[in-house]
N, C-alpha and C positions, 0 to 999 in steps of 0.2 A: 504494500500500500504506500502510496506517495505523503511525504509529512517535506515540512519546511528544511528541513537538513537534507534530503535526496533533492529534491529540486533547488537547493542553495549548491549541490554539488556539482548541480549542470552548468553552471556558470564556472566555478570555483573550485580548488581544490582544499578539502578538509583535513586540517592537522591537529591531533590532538597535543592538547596543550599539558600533561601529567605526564609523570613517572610511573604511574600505577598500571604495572600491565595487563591486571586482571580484567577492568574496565575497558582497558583498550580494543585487548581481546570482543569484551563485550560486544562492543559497538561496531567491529569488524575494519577500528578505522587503519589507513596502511602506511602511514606518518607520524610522528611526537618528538614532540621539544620540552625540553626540560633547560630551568637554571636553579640557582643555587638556593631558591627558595622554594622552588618544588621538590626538589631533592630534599630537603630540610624537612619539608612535612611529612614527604612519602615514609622517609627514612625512619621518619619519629614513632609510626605505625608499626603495633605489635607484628601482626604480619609478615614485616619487611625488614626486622633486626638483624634477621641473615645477610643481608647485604654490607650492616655496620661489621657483622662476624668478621666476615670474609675478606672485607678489607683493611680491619685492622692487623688480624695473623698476617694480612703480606705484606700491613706495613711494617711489623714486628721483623719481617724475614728479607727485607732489601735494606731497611734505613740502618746507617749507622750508627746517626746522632734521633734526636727525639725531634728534632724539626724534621729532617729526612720522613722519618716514619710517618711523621704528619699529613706529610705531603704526600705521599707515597701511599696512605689510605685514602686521602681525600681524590687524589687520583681514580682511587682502583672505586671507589662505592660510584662514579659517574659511570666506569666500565660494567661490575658489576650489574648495577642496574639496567644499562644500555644492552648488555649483552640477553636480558630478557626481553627487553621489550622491541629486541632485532628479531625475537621468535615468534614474533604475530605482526610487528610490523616489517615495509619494506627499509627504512629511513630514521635515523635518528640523529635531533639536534642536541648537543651538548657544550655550554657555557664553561667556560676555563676560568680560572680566579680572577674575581671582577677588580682585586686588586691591583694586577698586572695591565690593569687600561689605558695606562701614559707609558708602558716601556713594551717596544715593540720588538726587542731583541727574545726577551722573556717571552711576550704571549706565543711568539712563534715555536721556541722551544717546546713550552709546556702543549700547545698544542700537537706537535710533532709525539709528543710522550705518550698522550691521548691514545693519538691513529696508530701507535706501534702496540701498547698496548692492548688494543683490540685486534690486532694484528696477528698477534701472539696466541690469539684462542678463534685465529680463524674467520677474525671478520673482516674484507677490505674495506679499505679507507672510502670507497665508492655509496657506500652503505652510512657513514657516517659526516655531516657537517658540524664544523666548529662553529660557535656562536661565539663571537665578539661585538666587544661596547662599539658603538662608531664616534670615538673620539678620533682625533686627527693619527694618532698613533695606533690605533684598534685597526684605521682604515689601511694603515700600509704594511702592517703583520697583514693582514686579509690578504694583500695584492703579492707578498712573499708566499704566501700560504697556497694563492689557489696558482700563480703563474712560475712559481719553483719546484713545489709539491705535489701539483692535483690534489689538494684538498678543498674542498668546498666550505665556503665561509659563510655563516650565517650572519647581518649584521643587526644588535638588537640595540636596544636605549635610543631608537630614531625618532627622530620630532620634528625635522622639516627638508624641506627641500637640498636645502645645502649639504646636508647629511647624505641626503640620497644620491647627491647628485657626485659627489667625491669617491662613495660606495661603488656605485656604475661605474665608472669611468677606470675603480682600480680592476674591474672585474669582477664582481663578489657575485657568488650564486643567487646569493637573496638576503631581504633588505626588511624590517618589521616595523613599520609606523606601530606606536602606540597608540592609537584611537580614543580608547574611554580614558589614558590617562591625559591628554590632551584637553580633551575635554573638561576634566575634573578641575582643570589646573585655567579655564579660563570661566569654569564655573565659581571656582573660589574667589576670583578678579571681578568678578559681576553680577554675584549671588543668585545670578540665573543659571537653572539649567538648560543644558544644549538641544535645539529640538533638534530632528532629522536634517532638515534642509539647511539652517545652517550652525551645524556642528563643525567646531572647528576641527577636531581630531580625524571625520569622515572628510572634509574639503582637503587639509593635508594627504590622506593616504590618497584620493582620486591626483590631486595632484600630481604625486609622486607616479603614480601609476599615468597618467598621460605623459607625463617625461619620458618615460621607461620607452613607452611604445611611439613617441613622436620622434627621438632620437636613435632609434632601433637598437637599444642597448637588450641584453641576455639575462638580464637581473630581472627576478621574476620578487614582485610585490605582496611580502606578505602580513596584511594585516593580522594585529596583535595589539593584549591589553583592552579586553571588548569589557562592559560591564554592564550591558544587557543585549538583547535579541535584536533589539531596533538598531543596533549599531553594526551588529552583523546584516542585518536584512540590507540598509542602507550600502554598506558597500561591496554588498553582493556583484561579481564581474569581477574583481579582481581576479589576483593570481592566484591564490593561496589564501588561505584564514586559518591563523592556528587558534581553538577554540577551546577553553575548558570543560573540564565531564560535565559542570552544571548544565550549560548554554548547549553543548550538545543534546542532554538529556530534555530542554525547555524545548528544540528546535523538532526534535523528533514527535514531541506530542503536539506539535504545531501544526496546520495546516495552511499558514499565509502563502499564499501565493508568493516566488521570488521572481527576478527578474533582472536583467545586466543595468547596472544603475552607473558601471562610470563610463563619465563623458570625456569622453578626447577631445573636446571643443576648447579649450582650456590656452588660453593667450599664453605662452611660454617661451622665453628665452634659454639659451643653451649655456648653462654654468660653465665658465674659466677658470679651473680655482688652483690657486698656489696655495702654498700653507699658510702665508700670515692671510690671504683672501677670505681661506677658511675661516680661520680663526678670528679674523675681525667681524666677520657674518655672524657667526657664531655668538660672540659677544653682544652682535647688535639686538639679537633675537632673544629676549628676556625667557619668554617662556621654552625654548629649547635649550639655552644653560640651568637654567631654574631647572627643570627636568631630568637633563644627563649627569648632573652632578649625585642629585638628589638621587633617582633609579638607581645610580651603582653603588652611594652608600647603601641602602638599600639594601642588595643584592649581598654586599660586601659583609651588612651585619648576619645575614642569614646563613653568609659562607662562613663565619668568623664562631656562628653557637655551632654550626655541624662541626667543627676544629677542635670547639670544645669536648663535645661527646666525644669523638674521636680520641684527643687528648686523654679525658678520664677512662677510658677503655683500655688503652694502651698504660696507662698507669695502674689499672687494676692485676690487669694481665702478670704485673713485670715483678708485682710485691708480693 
């Protein structure tokens, strides 16, 4: 029977947005993205301690020093995890320490560390893309990452144009406007909330998405950070939507009608961008610094208590 997630799919490709493979399973979807704070909750669940297990004994059994070890689980619980939910899905996105989002020597590493170790139990690098921040340094690990390596970059913490457009131009597989956080953050600036038509977080991702396809770039457009149905329905036509179990579970019992909603009619010039261009753009656009600073501490605090458990795991282990 036809519901608003099968005909949102005709337009669109559906990524789930969890760690939790049981769900995934569920819903038969054949993509998921994970960062540091879905892993933090999946992780938290009695269910899924097997994965704290398993990656603290190997961070016990590579690390020399107790930072080593740290890392070295924090590592393996993304693999771990990823390596189940590669058994029902085709594709998996995984986020590297959101700490590492101004040094691009590091993110390349660490993400190199990722793909070998999935490597190691058998999975290619083809099956798995790296999520990186799109700071100015996030975007030129990406452009080492996918034009040195073949690895595919997913670029996340996007908030406008200029992001996207730096993103393109390095190559990056795919690019994630934020949408409902967008919107929250210019709901806060004017005590209004965003209706459909003009939501700034939906105007953003069409935009980006008309860039994408007026300048024939290969970055496929994937909306992210939805915070209700309407915001998915809205920019239904994209490339991709990666969706949370809720929003997929509201979409399936839905029956709205979908339909391709972005317009390529859209006035746009073709971004030039040097680094300090970037970065003065950047500057000038309050609510896209306001945002990617904020999104990656964020991120960073969620990656920082999983370190801890991690931490106290490995100290229980050793006394």
């Amino acid at each position: 029977m036809s519901n608003s997630l099968t005909r949102l799919s005709a337009h669109t490709n559906i990524v789930a947005d969890t760690a939790d493979y049981n769900i995934i399973k569920r819903y038969k979807i054949k993509e998921a993205t994970t960062n540091p704070s879905i892993i933090l909750q999946t992780a938290s669940l009695p269910q899924y301690k097997q994965h704290v297990q398993e990656s603290v004994e190997y961070g016990l059994k590579t690390g020399n020093t107790l930072d080593e070890m740290i890392e070295n689980s924090m590592d393996m619980i993304n693999v771990s995890f990823g390596q189940k939910i590669l058994e029902v899905t085709n594709k998996i996105h995984i986020q590297i320490d959101p700490r590492l989002a101004f040094n691009v020597v590091r993110s390349v590493n660490r993400a190199l560390k990722l793909v070998g170790l999935f490597k190691e139990r058998n999975i290619e690098k083809s099956r798995i893309v790296i999520k990186l921040p799109a700071t100015w340094e996030g975007i030129q690990a990406a452009k080492i990452l996918q034009n040195d390596y073949g690895v595919d970059c997913n670029m996340t913490t996007m908030f406008n144009l200029v992001q996207a457009a730096a993103c393109a131009e390095a190559g990056v597989s795919c690019l994630a406007p934020f949408v409902g956080r967008i919107g929250m953050w210019y709901e806060k600036k004017s005590d209004k909330s965003p209706s459909n038509d003009i939501h700034p977080g939906v105007t953003t991702l069409k935009h980006i998405q008309s860039y994408m396809r007026k300048f024939g770039y290969e970055t496929k457009v994937m909306g992210a950070y939805f915070l209700n149905s309407n915001e998915v329905k809205a920019i239904s036509g994209c490339d991709i939507a990666t969706l949370p179990i809720q929003l997929i579970e509201e979409l399936i019992k839905s029956d709205d009608d979908m339909k391709d909603n972005i317009d390529t009619n859209f006035t746009i010039e073709k971004l030039d961008l040097t680094e300090d261009k970037f970065r003065w753009l950047m500057n000038e656009d309050m609510m896209a610094t306001d945002l990617l600073s904020e999104v990656i501490r964020n991120f960073t605090a969620d990656y920082i208590e999983l370190e801890r458990i991690v931490k106290n795991n490995l100290m229980n282990i050793q006394k």
